[in-house]
Every structure is written in C-alpha cells, then in structure tokens.
C-alpha positions as CSV (number, residue, x, y, z in Angstrom):
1,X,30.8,42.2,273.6
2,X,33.0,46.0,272.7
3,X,32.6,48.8,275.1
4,X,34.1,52.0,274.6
5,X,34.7,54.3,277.6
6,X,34.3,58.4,277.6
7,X,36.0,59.4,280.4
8,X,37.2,62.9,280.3
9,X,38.5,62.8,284.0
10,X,35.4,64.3,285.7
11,X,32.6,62.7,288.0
12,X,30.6,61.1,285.3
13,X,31.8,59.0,282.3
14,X,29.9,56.9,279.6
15,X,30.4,53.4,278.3
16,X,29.3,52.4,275.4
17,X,28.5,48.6,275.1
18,X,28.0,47.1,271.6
19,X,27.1,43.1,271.4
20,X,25.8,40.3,273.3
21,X,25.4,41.0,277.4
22,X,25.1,37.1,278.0
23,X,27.3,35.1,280.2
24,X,30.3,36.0,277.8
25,X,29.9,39.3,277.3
26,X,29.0,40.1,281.1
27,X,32.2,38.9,282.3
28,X,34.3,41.2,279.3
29,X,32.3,44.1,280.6
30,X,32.6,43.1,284.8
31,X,35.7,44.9,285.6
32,X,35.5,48.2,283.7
33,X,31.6,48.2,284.9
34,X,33.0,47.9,288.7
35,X,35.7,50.3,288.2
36,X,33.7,53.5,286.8
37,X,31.0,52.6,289.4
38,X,33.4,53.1,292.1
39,X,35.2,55.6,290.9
40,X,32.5,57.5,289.6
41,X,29.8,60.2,291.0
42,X,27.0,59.0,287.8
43,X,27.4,56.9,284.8
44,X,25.9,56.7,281.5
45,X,25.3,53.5,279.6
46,X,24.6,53.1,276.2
47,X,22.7,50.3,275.6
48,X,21.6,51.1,272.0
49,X,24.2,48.1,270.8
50,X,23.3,45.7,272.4
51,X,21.2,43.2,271.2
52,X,21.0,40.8,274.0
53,X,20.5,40.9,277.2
54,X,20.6,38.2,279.9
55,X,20.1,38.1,283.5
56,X,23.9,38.1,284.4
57,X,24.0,41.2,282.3
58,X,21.6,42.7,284.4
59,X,23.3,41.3,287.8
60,X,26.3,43.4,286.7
61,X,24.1,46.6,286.3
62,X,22.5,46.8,289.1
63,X,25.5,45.9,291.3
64,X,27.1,49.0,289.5
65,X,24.0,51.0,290.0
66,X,24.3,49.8,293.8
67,X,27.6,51.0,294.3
68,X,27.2,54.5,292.8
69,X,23.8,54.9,295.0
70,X,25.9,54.1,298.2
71,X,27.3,57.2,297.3
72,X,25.1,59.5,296.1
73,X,25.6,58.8,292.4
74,X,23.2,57.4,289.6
75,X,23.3,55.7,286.6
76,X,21.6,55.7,283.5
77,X,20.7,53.8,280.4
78,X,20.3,55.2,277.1
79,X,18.8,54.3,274.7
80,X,18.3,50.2,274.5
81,X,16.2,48.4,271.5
82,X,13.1,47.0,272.4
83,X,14.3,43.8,273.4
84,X,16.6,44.8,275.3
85,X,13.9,47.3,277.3
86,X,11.8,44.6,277.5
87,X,14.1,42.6,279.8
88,X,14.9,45.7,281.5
89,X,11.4,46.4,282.7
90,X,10.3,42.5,282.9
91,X,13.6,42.4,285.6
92,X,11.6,45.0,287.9
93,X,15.1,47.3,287.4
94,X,13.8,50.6,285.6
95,X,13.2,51.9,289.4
96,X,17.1,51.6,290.3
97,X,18.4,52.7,286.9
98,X,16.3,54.6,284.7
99,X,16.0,54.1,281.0
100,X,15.8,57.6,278.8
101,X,16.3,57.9,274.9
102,X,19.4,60.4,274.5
103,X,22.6,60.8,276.1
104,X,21.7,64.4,276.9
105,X,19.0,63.1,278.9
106,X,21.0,61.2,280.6
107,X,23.2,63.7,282.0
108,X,20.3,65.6,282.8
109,X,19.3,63.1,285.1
110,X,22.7,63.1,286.5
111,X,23.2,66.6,286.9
C-alpha cells in the first residue's frame, strides 16, 4: 500500500491510497489515516487505486470517519473500482462515509 497526501494547510486534505488495504497495507496507512482525521475538519479519499479491500481496511475508515464526525467534519470516498464498492456497501458503511465518483464531488459534499 502508497498513499500520497494533499494537504495544502487548510481544513480538508486528500489522500490518495494506491494498493492492497489488507492487513499489511491497513497498518502502512493507520497513522497518517488517524492523524488527518484528527487534525482535520473533512477528508477526501481516493480509493480509485486500490484494488483490495479487507475488513481491517474498513476498521480504519470508519474509525477516521468517527473521529472527524465527533467534530463536525466528514469524509469522503472517491471514486473506488467495483470491488472495492462492493465491500464498501456489503460492510453497511456507505451511510457514515459516502462514496461519489469525482474529487470535486467530494468537496462538494464537504463544503
């Protein structure tokens, strides 16, 4: 698992995750997943790299999407393959962290 973070310093960043969200790619993204959540108002995630998806991957979403809700914030996902979607909707999540197709989207949701 890669991730590339877009932080430009304001209250919403992006991070872009490219690989395999399995038990070894959860725990490279855990930390900088936790970090933007709580330093964050909203966060975009890009999902359209990643071509698995496990449960732990999903643990470490919605505890991020947990965090930023205690505060008012959101996040969003953009943009995930089918697969990907699939387990995203099978997991009962798409109510806590919703799923749109562009990044502009996404901030739009943010606001």
């Amino acid at each position: 698992m890669q991730f590339i973070i877009s932080d430009e310093a304001g209250a919403t960043a992006k991070i872009v995750l490219v690989g395999k969200l399995d038990i070894a790619g959860a725990d490279v993204i855990a930390l900088a997943l936790a970090t933007l959540a709580g330093s964050k108002k909203g966060l975009v995630v890009d999902l359209s790299g990643v071509t698995f998806l496990a449960s732990i991957g999903v643990r470490h979403l919605v505890m991020a999407t947990k965090t930023l809700t205690r505060k008012g914030g959101k996040l969003v996902l953009v943009g995930p393959t089918d697969a990907v979607k699939e387990v995203l909707v099978t997991s009962g999540v798409t109510d806590l962290m919703p799923i749109v197709a562009t990044e502009r989207d996404a901030y739009a949701l943010i606001g």
